[in-house]
C-alpha positions in Angstrom: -14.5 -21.6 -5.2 -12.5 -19.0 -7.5 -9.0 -19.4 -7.8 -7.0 -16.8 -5.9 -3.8 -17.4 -6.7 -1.1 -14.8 -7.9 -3.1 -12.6 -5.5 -2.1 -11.7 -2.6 -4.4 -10.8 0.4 -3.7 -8.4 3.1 -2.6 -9.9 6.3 -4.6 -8.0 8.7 -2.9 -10.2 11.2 -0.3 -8.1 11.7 1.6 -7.0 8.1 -1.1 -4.3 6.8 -2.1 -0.9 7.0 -4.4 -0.8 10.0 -1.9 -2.6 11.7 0.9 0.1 11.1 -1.6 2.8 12.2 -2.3 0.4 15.0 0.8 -0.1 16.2 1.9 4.1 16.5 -1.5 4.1 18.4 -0.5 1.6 20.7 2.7 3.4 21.4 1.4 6.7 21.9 -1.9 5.8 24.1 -1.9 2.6 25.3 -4.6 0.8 23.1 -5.9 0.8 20.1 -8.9 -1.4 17.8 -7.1 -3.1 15.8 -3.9 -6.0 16.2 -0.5 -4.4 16.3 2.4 -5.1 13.3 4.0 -8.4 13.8 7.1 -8.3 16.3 9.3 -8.5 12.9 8.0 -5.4 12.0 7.6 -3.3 14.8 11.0 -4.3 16.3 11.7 -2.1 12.9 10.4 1.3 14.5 12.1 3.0 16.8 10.4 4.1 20.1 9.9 8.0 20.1 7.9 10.7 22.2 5.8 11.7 18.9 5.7 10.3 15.0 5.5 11.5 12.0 3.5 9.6 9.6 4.0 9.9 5.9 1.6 8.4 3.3 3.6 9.0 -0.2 0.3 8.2 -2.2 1.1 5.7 -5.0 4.5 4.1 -3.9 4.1 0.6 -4.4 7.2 -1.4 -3.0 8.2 -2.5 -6.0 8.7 1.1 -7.2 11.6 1.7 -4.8 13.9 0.5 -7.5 13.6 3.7 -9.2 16.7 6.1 -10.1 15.5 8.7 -8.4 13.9 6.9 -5.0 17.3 5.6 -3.7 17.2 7.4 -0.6 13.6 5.9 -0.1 14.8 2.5 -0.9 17.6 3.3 1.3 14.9 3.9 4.7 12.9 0.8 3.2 13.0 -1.9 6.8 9.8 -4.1 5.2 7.0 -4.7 3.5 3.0 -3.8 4.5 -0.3 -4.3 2.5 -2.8 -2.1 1.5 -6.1 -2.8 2.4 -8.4 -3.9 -0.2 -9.8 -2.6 -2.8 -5.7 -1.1 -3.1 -7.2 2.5 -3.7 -6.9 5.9 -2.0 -10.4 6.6 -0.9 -9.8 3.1 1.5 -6.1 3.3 2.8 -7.3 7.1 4.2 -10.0 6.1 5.7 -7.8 3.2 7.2 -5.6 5.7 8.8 -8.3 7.8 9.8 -9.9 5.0 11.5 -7.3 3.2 12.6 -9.3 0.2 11.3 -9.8 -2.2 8.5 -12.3 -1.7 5.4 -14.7 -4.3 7.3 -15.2 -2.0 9.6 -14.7 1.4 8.6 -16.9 0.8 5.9 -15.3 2.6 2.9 -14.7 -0.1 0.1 -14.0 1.0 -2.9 -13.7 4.5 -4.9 -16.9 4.6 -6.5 -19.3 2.9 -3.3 -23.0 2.3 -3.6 -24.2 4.5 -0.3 -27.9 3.9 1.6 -30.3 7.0 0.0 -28.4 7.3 -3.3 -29.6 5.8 -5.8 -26.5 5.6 -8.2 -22.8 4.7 -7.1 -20.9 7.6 -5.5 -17.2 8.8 -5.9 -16.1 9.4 -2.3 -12.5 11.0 -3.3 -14.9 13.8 -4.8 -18.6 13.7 -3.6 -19.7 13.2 -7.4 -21.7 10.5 -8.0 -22.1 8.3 -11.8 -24.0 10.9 -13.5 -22.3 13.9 -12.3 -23.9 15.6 -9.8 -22.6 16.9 -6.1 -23.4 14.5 -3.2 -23.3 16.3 0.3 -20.5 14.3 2.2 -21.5 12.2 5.2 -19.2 12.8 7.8 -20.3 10.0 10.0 -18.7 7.9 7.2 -15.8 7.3 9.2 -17.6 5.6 12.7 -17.1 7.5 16.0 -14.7 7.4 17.8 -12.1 8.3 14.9 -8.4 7.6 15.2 -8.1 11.4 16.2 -10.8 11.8 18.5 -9.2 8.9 20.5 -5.7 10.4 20.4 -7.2 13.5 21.3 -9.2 12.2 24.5 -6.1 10.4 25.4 -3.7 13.7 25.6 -2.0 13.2 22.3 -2.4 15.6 19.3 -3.5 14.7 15.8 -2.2 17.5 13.1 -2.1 16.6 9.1 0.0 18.5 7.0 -1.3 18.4 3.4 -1.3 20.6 -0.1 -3.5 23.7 1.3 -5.9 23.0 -1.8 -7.0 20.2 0.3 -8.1 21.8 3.3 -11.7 22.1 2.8 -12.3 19.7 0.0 -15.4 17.2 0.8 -13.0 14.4 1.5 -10.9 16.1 4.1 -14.5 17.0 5.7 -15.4 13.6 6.2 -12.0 11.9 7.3 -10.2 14.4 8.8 -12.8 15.3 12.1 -10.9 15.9 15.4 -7.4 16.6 13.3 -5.9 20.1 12.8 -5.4 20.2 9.3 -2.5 22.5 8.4 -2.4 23.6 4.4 1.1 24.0 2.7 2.4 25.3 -0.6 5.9 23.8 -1.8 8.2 20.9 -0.8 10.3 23.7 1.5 6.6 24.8 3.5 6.0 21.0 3.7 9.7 19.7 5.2 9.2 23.0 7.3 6.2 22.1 8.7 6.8 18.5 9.8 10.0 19.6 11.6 8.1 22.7 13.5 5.4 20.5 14.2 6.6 17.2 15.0 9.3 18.5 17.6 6.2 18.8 20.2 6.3 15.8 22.3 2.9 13.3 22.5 2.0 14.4 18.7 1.0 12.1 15.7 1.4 14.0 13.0 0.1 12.4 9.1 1.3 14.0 6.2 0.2 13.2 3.0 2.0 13.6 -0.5 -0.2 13.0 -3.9 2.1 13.7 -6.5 3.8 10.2 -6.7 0.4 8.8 -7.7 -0.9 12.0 -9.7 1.9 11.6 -12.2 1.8 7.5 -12.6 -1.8 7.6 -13.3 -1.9 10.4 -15.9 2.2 9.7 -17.4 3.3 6.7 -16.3 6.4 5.2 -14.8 8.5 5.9 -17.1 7.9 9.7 -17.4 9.7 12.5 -16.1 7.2 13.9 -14.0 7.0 10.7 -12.2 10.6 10.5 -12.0 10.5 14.4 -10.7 7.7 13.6 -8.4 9.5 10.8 -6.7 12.8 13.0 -6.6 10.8 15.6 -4.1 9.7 13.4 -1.9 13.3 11.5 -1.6 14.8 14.6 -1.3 12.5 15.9 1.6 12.2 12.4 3.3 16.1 12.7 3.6 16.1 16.0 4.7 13.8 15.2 7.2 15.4 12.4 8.4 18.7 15.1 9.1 16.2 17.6 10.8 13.9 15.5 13.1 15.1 15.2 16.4 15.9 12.1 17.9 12.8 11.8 20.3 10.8 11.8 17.3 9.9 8.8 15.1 9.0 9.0 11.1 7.5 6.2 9.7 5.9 6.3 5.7 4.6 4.1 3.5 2.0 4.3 0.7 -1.6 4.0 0.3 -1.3 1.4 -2.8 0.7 0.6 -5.6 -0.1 1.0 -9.3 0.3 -1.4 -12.7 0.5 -0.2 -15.8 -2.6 -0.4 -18.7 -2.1 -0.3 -22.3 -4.6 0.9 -24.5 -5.7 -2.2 -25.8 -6.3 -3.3 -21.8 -8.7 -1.5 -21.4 -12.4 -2.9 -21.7 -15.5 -0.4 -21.8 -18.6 -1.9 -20.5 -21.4 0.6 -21.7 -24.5 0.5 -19.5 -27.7 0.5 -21.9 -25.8 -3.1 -22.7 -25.9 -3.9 -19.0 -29.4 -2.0 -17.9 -30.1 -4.5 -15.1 -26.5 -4.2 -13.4 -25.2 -1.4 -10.7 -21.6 -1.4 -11.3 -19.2 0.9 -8.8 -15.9 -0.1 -6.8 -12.8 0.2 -9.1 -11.4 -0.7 -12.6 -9.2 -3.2 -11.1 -12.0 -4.7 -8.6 -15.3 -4.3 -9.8 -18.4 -4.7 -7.9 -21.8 -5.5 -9.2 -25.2 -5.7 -8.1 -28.2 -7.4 -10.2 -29.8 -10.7 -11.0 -27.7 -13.1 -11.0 -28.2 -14.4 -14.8 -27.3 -11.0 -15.8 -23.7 -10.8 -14.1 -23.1 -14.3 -15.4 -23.6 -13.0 -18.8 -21.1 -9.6 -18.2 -18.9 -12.7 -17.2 -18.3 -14.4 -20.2 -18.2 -11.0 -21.9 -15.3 -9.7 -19.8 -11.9 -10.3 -19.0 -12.3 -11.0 -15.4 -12.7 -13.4 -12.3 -15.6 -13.0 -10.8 -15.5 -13.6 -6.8 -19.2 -14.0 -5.0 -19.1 -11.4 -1.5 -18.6 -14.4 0.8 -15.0 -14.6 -0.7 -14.0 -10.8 -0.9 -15.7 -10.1 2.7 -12.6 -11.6 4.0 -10.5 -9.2 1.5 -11.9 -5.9 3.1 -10.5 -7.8 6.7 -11.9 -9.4 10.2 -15.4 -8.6 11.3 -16.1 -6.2 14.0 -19.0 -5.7 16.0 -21.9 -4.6 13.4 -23.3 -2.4 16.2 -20.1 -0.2 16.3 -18.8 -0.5 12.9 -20.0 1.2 10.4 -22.4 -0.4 7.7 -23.8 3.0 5.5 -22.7 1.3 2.7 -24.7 -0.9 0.2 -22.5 -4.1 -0.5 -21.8 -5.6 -3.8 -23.2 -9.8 -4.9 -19.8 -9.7 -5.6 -16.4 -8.3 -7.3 -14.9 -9.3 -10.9 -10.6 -8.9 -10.6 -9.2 -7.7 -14.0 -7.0 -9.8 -15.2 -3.5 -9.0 -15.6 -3.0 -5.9 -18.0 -6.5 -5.3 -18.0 -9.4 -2.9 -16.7 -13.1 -2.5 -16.6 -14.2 0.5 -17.1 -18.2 1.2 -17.4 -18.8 4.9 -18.5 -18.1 6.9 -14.8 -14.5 5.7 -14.6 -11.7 7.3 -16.2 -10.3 6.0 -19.0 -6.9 8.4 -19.6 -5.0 7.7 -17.2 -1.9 5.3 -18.0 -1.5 4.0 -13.9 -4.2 1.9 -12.8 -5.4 0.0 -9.0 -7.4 -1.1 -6.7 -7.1 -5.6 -7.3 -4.5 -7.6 -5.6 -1.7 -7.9 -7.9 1.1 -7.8 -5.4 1.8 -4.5 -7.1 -0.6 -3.0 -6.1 -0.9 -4.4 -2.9 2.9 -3.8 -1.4 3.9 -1.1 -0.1 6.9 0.0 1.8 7.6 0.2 5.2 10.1 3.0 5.7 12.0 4.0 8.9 13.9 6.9 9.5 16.8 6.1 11.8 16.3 2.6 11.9 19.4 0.5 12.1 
């Protein structure tokens, strides 16, 4: 078996993602698909006639000790984990599902999807060579987390950057939700407070620039150190405007890990003709014979980690008649090692902040809690 440790893997148990989104579901409807955060951590959340939810894209928890997120650290009552692969495309879907990757279906960044015959990019509806893919919007399976709010009396909003409202993304994860477009930090803070006052409202706001700025600058830039300054600021201007009766919880999608230069290993495809490889830099999935990915193994600096093993990654099974299952799954995964990522000619190799493995950078991420004592 391959060695796994110095990785941590979700607890879908009770100390993840789904569970958070769980857990406000629970408390505004009754039920919901997926296990509730461990007492310890919902004792953390205040009970409240509507939430605000707030994805900072990109925080990792061990971020927090940045200059300029004190007032985040500050609201910080625990510590969650991203689903796996830690990337964007499968913490949203999370939230729109309410459910784990295992059965939501979205697994990676780049996913291998029935009737296409190379890898596609789900955060953009490109796929490896470049051309547009027309979204599937029964990606996410039915019912959604926000039909189910909806037929149970409470409403689902999203306040996001207005460039997002009709992207092919937002299409495909965002059915049932209002989806209400803003243009600065002031339109943002403004928002949540008009619209969050309602009672029986979730309400998921999304910030990007967190994560825009480590990937292409770093951690040690100033846009990063500006980007986590807004969303301080306007998480503790929220936290003086809310009511009490409502409840603002945020976290983050994923962390991030730095990559040098000299981390970062090309894998050119005419080398590799008899391999489909998609997923992410840090966790990269492969379908072919299996001589073939044992040879890309000794080439690489990776793990490799047959599907058995990273099945249980992605979380607990659900009924395959109700989940969905539009995706084509990998024979397996290779990890990067530490400082390093794969990158075969359809993944981006400019950007300075890297995820998507289980270093527990990437995989913590806050638990924050306005109000909480």
């Amino acid at each position: 078996m391959p060695e796994t440790s110095g990785l941590r893997i979700p607890d879908y148990s009770g100390a993840s993602l789904p569970n958070l989104v769980a857990e406000l579901e629970w408390r505004l409807t009754g039920s919901a698909p997926s296990a509730r955060l461990h007492p310890h951590l919902s004792d953390r959340i205040p009970e409240a006639a509507s939430y605000v939810l707030l994805m900072i894209d990109g925080l990792g928890a061990h971020q927090l000790g940045h200059r300029a997120a004190s007032s985040l650290a500050a609201a910080r009552q625990g510590t969650l984990d991203a689903p796996f692969p830690t990337t964007t495309t499968v913490s949203l879907a999370t939230v729109a599902s309410g459910l784990p990757p295992s059965r939501h279906g979205v697994i990676g960044h780049f996913m291998l999807l029935d009737g296409h015959s190379h890898p596609v990019n789900v955060l953009r509806w490109v796929d490896s060579t470049g051309s547009s893919v027309v979204p599937d919007r029964r990606l996410i399976p039915a019912p959604n987390l926000w039909e189910r709010l909806a037929a149970a009396g409470i409403e689902p909003l999203t306040v996001q950057p207005r460039g997002y409202s009709d992207t092919p993304l937002t299409r495909v994860l965002y059915r049932g939700c209002r989806f209400e477009g803003v243009d600065s930090m002031t339109d943002f803070v403004q928002a949540l407070v008009d619209l969050a006052r309602v009672p029986e409202r979730l309400v998921f706001a999304y910030f990007p620039d967190v994560d825009i700025s480590a990937h292409m600058e770093g951690f040690e830039s100033e846009s990063y150190a500006n980007a986590l300054g807004r969303i301080a600021d306007a998480w503790e201007l929220l936290s003086a405007l809310l009511p009490p009766h409502i409840g603002m919880v945020g976290t983050a999608d994923h962390g991030l890990v730095s990559i040098r230069k000299a981390g970062k290993r090309r894998i050119r495809r005419r080398h590799h003709p008899d391999l489909t490889l998609y997923g992410d830099p840090r966790s990269l999935y492969v379908r072919g014979p299996a001589e073939r990915i044992a040879a890309l193994g000794a080439e690489i600096p990776a793990t490799w980690y047959p599907l058995r093993e990273i099945e249980s990654w992605w979380g607990p099974p659900g009924d395959p008649a109700k989940d969905a299952a539009r995706q084509v799954r990998p024979d397996g995964a290779f990890l990067a090692g530490a400082g390093r990522v794969l990158l075969p000619g359809h993944m981006d190799r400019r950007m300075v902040g890297y995820h998507g493995g289980l270093d527990p950078r990437e995989v913590e991420i806050p638990l924050l809690v306005a109000g909480a004592t």
